[in-house]
C-alpha positions as CSV (number, residue, x, y, z in Angstrom):
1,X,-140.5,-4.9,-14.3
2,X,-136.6,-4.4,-15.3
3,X,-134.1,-4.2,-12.5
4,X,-133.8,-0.8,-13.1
5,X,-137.3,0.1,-12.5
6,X,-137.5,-2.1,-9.7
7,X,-134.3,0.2,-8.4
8,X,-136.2,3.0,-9.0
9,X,-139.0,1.9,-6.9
10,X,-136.5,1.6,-3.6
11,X,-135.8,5.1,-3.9
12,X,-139.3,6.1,-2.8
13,X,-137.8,6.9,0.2
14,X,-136.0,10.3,0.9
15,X,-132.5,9.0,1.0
16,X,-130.1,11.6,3.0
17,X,-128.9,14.7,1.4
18,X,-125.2,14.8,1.3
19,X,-122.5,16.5,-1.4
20,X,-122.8,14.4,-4.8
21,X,-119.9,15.0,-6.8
22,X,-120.5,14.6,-10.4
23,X,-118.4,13.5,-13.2
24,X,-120.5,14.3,-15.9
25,X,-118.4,16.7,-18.3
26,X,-115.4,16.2,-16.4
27,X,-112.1,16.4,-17.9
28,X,-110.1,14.2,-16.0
29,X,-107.3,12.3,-17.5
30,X,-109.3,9.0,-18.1
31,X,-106.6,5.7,-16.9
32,X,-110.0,0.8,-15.3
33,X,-114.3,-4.6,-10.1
34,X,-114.0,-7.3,-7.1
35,X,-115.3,-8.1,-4.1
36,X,-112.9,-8.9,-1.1
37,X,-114.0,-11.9,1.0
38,X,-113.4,-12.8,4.1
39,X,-110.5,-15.1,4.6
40,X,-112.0,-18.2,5.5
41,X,-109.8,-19.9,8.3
42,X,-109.4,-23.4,9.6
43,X,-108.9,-24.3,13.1
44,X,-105.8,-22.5,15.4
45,X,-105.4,-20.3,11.9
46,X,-104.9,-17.2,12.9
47,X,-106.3,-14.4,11.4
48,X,-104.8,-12.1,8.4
49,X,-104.0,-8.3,9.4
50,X,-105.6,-6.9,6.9
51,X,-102.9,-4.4,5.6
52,X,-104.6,-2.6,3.1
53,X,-104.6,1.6,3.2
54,X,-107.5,3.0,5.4
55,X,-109.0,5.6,2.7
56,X,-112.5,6.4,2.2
57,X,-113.6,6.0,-1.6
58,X,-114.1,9.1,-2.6
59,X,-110.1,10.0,-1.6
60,X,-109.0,7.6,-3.9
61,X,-112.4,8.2,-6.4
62,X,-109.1,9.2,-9.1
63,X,-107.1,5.9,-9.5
64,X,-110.7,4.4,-10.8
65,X,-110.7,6.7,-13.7
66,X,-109.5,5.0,-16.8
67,X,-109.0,5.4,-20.6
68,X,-111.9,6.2,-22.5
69,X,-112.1,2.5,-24.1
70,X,-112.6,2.4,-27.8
71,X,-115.3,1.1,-29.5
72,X,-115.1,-0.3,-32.8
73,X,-118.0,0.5,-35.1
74,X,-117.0,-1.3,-38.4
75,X,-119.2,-3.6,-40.0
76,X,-121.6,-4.5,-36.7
77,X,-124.3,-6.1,-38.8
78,X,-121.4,-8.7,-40.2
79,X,-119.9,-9.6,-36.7
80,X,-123.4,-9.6,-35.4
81,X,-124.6,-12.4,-38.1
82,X,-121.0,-14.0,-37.3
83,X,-121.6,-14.4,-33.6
84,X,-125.7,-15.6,-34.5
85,X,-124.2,-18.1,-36.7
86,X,-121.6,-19.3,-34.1
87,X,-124.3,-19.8,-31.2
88,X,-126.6,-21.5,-33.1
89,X,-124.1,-24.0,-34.5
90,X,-123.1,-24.4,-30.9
91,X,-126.0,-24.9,-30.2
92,X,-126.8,-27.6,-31.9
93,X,-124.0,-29.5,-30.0
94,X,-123.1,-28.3,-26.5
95,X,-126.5,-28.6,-24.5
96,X,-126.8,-26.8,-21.2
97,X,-124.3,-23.8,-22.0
98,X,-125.8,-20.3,-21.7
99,X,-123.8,-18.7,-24.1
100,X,-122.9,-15.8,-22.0
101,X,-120.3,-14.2,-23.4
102,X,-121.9,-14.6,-26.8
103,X,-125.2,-13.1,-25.4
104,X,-123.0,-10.4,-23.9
105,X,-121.3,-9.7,-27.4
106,X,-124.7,-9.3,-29.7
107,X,-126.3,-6.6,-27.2
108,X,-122.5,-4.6,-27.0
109,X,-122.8,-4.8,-31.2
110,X,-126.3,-4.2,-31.3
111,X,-126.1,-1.3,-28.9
112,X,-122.9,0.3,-30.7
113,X,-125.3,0.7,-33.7
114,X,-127.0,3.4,-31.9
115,X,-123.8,4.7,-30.3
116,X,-122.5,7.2,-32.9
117,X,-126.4,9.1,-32.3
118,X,-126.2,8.8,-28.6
119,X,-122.6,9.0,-27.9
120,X,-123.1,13.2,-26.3
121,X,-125.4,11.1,-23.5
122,X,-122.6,9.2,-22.7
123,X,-120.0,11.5,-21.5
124,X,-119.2,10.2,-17.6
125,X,-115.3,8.9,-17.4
126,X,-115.1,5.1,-17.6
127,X,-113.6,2.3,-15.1
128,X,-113.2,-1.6,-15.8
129,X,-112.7,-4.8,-13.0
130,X,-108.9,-4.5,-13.9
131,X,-108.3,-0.6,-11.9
132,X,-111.8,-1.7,-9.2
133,X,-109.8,-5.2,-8.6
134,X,-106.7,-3.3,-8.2
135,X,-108.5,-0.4,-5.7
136,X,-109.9,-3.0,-3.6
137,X,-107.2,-4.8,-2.9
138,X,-104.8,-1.4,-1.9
139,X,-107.2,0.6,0.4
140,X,-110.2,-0.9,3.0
141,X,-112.8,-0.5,0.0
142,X,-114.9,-3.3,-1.6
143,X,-117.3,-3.2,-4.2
144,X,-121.0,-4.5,-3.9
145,X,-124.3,-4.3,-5.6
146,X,-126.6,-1.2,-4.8
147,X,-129.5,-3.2,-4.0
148,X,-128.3,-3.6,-0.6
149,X,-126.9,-0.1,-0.7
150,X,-129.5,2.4,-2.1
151,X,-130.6,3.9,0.9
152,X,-127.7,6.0,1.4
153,X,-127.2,7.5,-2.1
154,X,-128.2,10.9,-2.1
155,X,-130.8,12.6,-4.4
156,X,-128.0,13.6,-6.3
157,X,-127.1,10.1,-7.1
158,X,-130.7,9.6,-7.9
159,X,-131.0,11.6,-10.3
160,X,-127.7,10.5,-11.8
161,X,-129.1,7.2,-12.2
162,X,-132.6,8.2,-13.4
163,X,-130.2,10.4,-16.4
164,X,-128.3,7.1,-17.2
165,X,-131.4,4.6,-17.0
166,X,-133.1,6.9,-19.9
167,X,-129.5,6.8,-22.0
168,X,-129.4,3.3,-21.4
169,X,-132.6,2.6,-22.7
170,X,-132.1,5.2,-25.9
171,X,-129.2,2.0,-27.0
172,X,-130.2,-0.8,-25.4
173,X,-133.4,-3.0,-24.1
174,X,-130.8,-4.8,-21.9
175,X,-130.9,-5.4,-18.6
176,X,-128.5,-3.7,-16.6
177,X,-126.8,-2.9,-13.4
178,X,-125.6,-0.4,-10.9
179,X,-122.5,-1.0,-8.0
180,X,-121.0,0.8,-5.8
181,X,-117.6,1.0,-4.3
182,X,-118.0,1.5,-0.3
183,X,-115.7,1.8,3.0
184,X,-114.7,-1.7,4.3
185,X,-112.7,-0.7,7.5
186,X,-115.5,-1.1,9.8
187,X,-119.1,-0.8,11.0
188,X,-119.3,2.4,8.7
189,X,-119.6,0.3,5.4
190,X,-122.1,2.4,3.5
191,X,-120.1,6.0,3.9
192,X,-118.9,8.2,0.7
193,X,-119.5,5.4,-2.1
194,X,-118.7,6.0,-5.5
195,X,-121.6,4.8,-8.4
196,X,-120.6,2.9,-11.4
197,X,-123.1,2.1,-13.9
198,X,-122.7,-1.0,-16.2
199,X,-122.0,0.2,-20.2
200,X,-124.3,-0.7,-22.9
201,X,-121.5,-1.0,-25.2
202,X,-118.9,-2.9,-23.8
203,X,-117.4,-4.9,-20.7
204,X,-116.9,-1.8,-18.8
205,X,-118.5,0.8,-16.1
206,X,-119.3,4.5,-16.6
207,X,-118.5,6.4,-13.2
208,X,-121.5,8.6,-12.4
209,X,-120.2,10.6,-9.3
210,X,-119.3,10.5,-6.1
211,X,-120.3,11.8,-2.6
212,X,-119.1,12.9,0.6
213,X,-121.0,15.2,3.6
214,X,-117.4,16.5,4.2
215,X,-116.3,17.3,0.6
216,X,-116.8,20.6,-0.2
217,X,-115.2,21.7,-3.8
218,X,-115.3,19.0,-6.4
219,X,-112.0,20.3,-7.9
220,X,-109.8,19.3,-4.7
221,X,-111.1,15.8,-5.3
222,X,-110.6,15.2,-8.7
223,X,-108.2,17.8,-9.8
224,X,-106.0,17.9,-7.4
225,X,-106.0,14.6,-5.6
226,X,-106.5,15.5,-2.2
């Protein structure tokens, strides 16, 4: 069982029902994730105010949205061979090495061969670890895996990620994951996330929506930036 599937099994459960705000078809300026630890102090340290800006994530849900990366789809079948040829001569030499980023490269070129027939399923605005790096370290927001998370996305997000696990699949047979960006100010850790979804084509993360029980027109939020 994939991690997705095994996501999809969590969410059994009725999660509660609050406003989901979608991003599919959105045509917000598109401009790009880490988590904040806990300073970890030695004895008589005192500790660090945290100073960053008390904002729930889907108030600042805009300065996540980035370019719409571009992906190149010349001649995949020669870079694919290129980066085969590359492993396996590495291989052959450096024992012990997983080869991530190499692994990482052949499904993003072997899932940008399907991209020009799927591209119209993939049309949520994109983010990257650069602009979620960047959010977490300005307002009391972190980022974290959904696993820990799921039971408070709404059916709305549900359904979101049941949409993007079948457009996934149409490129990829890649694993795959999904984070969110929660409130770190206090006890209320799991209120008004935003969902990212990892992309099949590259090292960035489609932004699915957003939610909020107190949000009440989608356009003040992501229009207006209120």
């Amino acid at each position: 069982m994939s991690n997705f599937e095994k996501l999809l099994s969590l969410f059994k459960k009725s999660p509660p029902k609050k406003l989901f705000i979608n991003t599919w078809d959105s045509d917000m300026a598109i401009t790009t994730w880490s988590y904040i630890s806990d300073l970890t102090l030695t004895s008589g340290e005192k500790k660090k105010e945290d100073e960053r800006i008390l904002k729930k994530p889907v108030e600042v849900f805009n300065e996540i949205i980035s370019e719409t990366p571009s992906i190149d789809l010349t001649n995949l079948d020669g870079k694919i061979e290129m980066i085969k040829e590359r492993m396996n001569a590495l291989k052959k030499h450096i024992k012990g090495n997983s080869f991530a980023q190499e692994e990482n490269a052949l499904i993003y070129l072997n899932a940008r061969k399907k991209y020009f027939k799927n591209k119209d399923l993939f049309k949520w605005p994109t983010t990257d670890n650069i602009l979620i790096d960047k959010l977490c370290k300005k307002y009391k927001v972190k980022s974290v895996s959904i696993d820990n998370y799921y039971r408070n996305v709404p059916k709305e997000g549900v359904d979101e990620i049941v949409k993007y696990g079948k457009a996934f699949k149409k490129v990829s047979n890649a694993d795959f994951e999904f984070k969110l960006i929660v409130d770190d100010a206090g006890k209320e850790q799991t209120k008004d996330p935003i969902l990212l979804a990892q992309s099949p084509f590259g090292n960035w993360y489609y932004v699915l929506g957003a939610w909020d029980k107190e949000v009440e027109i989608l356009d003040d939020i992501i229009y207006k930036g209120k």
